[in-house]
N, C-alpha and C positions, 0 to 999 in steps of 0.2 A: 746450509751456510758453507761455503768456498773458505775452506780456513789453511794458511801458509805456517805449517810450524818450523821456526827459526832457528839454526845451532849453527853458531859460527865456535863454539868449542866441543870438546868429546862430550863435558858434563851433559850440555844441553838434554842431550837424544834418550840418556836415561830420564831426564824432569821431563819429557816430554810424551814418550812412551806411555805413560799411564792414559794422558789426556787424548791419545793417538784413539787406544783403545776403547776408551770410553766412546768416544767419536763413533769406533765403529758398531758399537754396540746401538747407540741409538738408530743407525742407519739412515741418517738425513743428509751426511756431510759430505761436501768433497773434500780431499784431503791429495797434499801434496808438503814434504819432505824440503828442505833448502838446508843441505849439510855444504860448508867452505870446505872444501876440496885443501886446499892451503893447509890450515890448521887441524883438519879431520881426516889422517891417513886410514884409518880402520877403523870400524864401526860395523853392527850385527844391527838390522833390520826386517820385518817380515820380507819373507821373498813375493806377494804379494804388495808391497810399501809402493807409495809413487815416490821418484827421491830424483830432484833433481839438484847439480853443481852449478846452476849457471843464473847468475842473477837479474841476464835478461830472459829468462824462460816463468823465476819466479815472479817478475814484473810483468809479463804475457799473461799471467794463468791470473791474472787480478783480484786476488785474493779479497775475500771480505773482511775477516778476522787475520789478527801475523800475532801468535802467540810465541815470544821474547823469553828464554831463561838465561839474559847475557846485558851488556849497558848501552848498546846499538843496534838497532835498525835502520834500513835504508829509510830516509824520509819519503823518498818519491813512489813507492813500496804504496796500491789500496788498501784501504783497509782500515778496522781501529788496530790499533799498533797496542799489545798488553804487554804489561811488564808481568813477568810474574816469578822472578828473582829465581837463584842459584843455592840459595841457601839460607843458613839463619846467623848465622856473623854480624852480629848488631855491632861488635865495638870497632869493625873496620869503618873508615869513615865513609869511602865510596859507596859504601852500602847506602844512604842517607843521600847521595848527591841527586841531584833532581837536572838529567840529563839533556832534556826536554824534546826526547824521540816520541813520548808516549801517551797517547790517548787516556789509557787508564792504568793503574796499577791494582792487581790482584794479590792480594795481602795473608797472610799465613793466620795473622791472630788479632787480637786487640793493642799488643805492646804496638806493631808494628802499624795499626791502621791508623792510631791516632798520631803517631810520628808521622804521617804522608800525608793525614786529612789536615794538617797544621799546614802542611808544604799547599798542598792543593789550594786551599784558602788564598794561600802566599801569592801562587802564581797563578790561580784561576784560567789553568787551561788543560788541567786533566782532571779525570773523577780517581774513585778509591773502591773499591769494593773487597770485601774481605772476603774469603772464599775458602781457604784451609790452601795446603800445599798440594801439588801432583803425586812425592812419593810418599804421605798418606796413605794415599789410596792403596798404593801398589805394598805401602805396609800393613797395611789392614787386611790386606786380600790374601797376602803371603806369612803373616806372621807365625804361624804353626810348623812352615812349611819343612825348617830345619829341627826342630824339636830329636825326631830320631836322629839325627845326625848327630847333634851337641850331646846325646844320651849317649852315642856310639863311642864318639871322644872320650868320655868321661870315664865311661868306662874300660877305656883300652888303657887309661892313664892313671886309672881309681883314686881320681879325685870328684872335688864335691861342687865346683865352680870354675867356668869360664872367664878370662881376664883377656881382654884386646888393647894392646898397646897400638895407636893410631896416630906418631907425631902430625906436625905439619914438616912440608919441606923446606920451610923458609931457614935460612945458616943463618938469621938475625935469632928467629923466634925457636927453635926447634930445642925439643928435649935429649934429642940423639947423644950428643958428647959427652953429656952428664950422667945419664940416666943408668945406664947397662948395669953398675954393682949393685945400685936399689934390687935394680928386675929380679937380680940373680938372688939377693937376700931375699924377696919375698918370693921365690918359686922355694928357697927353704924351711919357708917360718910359714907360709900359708897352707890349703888343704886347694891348689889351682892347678889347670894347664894354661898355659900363656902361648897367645896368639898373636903376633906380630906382623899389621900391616901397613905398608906405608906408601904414603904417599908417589904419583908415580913419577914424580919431579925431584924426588929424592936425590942425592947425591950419591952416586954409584959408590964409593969407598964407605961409605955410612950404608949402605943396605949389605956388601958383601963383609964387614963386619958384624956387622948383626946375623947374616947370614949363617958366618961360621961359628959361630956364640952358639946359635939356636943348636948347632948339631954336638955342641957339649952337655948340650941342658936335658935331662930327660925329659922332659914335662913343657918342652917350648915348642913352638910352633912355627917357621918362618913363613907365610904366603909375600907371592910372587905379588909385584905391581898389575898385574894385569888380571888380577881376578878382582871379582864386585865387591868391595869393603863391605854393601849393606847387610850381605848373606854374614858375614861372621859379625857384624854390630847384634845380629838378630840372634846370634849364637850365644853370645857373651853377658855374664851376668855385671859386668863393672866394666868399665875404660880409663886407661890413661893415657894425657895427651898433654897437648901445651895450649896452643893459642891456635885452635886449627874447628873450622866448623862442624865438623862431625863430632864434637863436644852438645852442639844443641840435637843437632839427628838423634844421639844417642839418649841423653836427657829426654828427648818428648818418647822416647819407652818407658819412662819412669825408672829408669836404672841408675846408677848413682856412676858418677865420675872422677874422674883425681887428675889435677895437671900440676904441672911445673910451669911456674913463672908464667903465668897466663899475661898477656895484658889489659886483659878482658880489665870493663872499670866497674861495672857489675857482676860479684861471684857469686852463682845460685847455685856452687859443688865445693869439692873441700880441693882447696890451693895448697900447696907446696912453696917453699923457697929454697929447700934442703931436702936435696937425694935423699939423704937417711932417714926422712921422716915419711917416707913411701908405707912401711907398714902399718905405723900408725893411724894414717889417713886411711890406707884400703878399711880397718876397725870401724873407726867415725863413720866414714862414707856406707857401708852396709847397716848400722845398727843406730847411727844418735839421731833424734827426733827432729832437731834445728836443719840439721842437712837433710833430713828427706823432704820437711815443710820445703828446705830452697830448692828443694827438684819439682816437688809439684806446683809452684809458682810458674816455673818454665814454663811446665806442661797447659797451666790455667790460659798464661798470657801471650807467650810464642806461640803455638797450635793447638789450641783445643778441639779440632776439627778431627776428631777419629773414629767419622761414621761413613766410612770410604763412599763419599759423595763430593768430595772438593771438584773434581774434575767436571764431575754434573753439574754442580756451581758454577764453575767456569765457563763452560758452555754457554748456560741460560744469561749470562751476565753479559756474555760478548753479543748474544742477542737481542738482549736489553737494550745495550745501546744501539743497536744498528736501528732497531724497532724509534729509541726516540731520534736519533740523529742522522739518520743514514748514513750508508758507507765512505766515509771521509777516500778523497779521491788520493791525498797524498798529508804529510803532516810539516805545517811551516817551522822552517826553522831560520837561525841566523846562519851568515857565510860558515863560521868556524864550524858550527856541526853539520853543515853541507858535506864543507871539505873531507869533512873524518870520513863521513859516508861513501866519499867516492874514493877516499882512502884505501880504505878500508876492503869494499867491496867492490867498486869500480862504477862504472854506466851502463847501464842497462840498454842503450840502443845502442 
């Protein structure tokens, strides 16, 4: 299979990386890279990788498969065109919208397949296959991987548990302006080292204040924007955040979470509305029965998929279709999401 993996932003290339690999493992694939140059200044890829910038190079190389972790694709792009999302953000709304770039969408769980199998019904011109996530896989594969690390911390700090604070960057939603007296009361009152990473959209006067905080706190931690969040989610035994998806990444470890002012309209972790009630929720959220039942719910319904096979799925799935439908030459759309397309990415000839 001739498969085009898609990244018009930085996320993409980590969700897609697991799938890359699997790819090569089975050894059948051709594979070829389309990172946007624009919005992708830096990025780490095999030095091996095919990687091209040019979106008439990726319309040359005619790709069979165009695996998507973003809300566009070139329609004129061969190929079936897969959605297979960016995250687990169910309460934003575009998460939901039905963009109509895509042949099919590959689904993380059950929550989420029967919300698209409604939509598919609707518009009767993409399928649904549920499949698990990409970084699954790559948490499955690696989850041990920090173990000595998080004992080494632990030890250098002689405490008994990891705590990751992970806002979002949005100045609407974010925990940042409120949050800092809680942190500091519970690096008092708890047995933690606190881990502090954020978002890399962050507002620079909010990180270099936290910054300077962490180096009063014995027991805190500041990492830099441009280290991997997932390596210290994997570290930490609890998280707090606001309204930011690495709330669900974290939840499908079956670890318990705490936010401020979520707008989430389903809470499956313990919510806040008051800094001061940080303590009392980290209590609840390690120990009451009702909050763990709501964390395994996540885990049942958002991704149950933790037999690091999803990618293997993905694969067989995008050749399922090709097997009933053949290689669709391009995918119809109306003027408006032409336009975005060439907007967006330009012409290919």
């Amino acid at each position: 299979m001739r498969i085009l993996l898609f990244c018009e932003n930085r996320y993409a290339i980590d969700i897609l990386l697991p799938l890359y690999e699997e790819a090569l493992v089975q050894g059948c694939h051709e594979l070829l890279w389309y990172i946007h140059k624009k919005k992708i200044s830096e990025y780490s890829l095999p030095d091996d990788a095919h990687v091209t910038h040019s979106i008439k190079e990726a319309y040359s190389y005619k790709p069979e498969a165009v695996f998507v972790p973003g809300n566009i694709v070139p329609y004129y792009l061969s190929g079936v065109k897969i959605q297979v999302f960016h995250g687990y953000a169910a309460e934003k709304k575009d998460h939901w919208i039905i963009r109509r770039y895509f042949d099919t969408y590959f689904t993380q769980g059950p929550y989420f397949t029967s919300h698209f199998q409604e939509s598919a019904r609707q518009y009767g011109d993409f399928e649904v296959r549920e499949t698990g996530w990409t970084k699954q896989d790559w948490i499955h594969q690696h989850i041990h991987d920090y173990d000595q690390e998080k004992s080494q911390l632990l030890k250098e700090h002689g405490k008994s548990k990891v705590v990751i604070y992970a806002p979002t960057f949005s100045p609407k939603l974010t925990s940042l302006p409120a949050l800092k007296p809680a942190l500091e009361k519970l690096l008092e009152e708890k047995d933690i080292v606190l881990l502090m990473k954020f978002h890399p959209l962050t507002r620079r006067e909010w990180c270099d204040e936290y910054r300077e905080w962490a180096q009063t706190q014995p027991h805190a931690v500041f990492i830099e924007a441009s280290e991997n969040v997932t390596r210290y989610q994997m570290m930490s035994d609890v998280m707090i955040s606001d309204t930011s998806s690495a709330v669900y990444e974290f939840l499908l470890l079956d670890r318990p979470v705490i936010t401020l002012n979520t707008i989430a309209k389903d809470i499956y972790w313990e919510n806040i509305t008051d800094p001061a009630a940080l303590c009392q929720a980290y209590d609840s959220a390690l120990a009451d029965p009702e909050s763990i039942s709501r964390r395994r719910w996540i885990v049942d319904n958002y991704d149950p998929h933790f037999d690091g096979k999803c990618c293997e799925r993905m694969l067989a799935q995008a050749q399922d279709y090709i097997d009933r439908h053949g290689v669709p030459a391009k995918r119809r759309l109306n003027l408006w999401r032409k336009y975005t397309s060439y907007k967006t990415f330009g012409w290919p000839k």
